[in-house]
N, C-alpha and C positions, 0 to 999 in steps of 0.2 A: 340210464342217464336221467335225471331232471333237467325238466324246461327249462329250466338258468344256462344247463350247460348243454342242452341242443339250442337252445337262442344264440348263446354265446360263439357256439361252436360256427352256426352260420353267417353270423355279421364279422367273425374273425376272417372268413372267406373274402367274404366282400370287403373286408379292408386289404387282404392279398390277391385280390382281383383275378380270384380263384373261382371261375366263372362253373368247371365241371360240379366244385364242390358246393356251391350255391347252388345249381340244377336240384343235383342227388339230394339237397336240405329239404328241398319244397315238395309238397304234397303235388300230386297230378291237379289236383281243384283247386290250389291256391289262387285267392286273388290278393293283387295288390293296389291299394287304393293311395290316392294322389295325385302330383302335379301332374300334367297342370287340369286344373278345374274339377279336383278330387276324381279324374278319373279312374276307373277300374279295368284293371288288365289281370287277364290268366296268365299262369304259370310261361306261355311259350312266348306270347308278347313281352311280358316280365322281361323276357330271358333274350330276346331281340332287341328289346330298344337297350338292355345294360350290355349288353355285349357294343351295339352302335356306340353307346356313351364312352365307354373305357376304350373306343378305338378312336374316338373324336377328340377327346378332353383327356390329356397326357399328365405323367406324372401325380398320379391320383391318390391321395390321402384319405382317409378314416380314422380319425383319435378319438376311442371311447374316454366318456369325461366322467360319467354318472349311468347308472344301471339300477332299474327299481323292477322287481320279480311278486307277482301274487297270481298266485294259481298257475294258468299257461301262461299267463302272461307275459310277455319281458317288454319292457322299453328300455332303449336306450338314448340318451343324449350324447350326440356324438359333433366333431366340429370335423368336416370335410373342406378341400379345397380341389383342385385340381386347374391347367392351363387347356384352352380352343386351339389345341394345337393340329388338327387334321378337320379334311370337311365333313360336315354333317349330311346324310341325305334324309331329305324327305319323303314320306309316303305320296305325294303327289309330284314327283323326279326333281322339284328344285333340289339345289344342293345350296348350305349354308356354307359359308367362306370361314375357315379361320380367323380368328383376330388376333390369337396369341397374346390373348387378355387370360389373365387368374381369378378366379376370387376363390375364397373363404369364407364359409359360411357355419353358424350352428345348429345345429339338426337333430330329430327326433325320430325315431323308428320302434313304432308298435308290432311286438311280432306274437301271434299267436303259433301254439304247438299244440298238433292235433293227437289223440290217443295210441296212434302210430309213429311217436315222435319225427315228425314231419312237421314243416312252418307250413299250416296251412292258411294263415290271413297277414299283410302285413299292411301296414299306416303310415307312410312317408311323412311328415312334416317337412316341406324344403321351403327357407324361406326364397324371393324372389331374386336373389342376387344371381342365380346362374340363369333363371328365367331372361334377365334383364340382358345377362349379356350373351343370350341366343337373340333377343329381342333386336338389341342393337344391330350385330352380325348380321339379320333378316332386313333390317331397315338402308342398311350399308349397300347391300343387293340393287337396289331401284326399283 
């Protein structure tokens, strides 16, 4: 396979919020860099906080809009949306409140593929609209 179509193959995952099949995509070293504050997370955090997400924020979309590929590279521009329809916990035991607010947002996902056709680095771009409305929900708390 070409990286276009092991790239492809894992963001298709994650638009079927095909969580075993995103695992098995990623290298054991991947990291992923991003929200919030560009942090970096290995492959098992990765794999915990999307798991948390897809069980907090229902009804979850992925439309690939545009796909550029050079070497391992792939990016994709993708427009995601999903609904805070369950609670959120935090690493420190609060729990965030659903609001059963949406949004939609347009999004970009840098994915490198390592020589073992594995995603081993990936580049979230999220703009802050889902940021704002975890922000809110946290503010709503007291």
């Amino acid at each position: 396979k070409t990286p276009l179509e092991i790239a492809r193959a894992w963001i298709d995952a994650a638009a079927r919020c095909d969580l075993p099949a995103i695992r098995d995509g990623m290298a054991e070293n991947c990291l992923r860099y991003g929200e919030p504050d560009w942090m970096v997370m290995g492959k098992a955090d990765y794999i915990a906080g999307y798991t948390q997400y897809l069980t907090s924020f229902s009804d979850y979309r992925l439309e690939i809009v545009n796909t550029v590929t050079s070497g391992m590279t792939t990016v994709f521009e993708m427009i995601e949306s999903a609904t805070f329809s369950a609670p959120y916990p935090l690493p420190d035991g609060r729990v965030i409140q659903p609001s059963g607010d949406t949004y939609t947002d347009r999004v970009c996902t840098w994915v490198e593929v390592d020589e073992d056709g594995l995603i081993s680095e990936i580049r979230a771009y999220i703009p802050s609209t889902r940021g704002q409305l975890m922000a809110n929900a946290m503010a709503a708390m007291g």
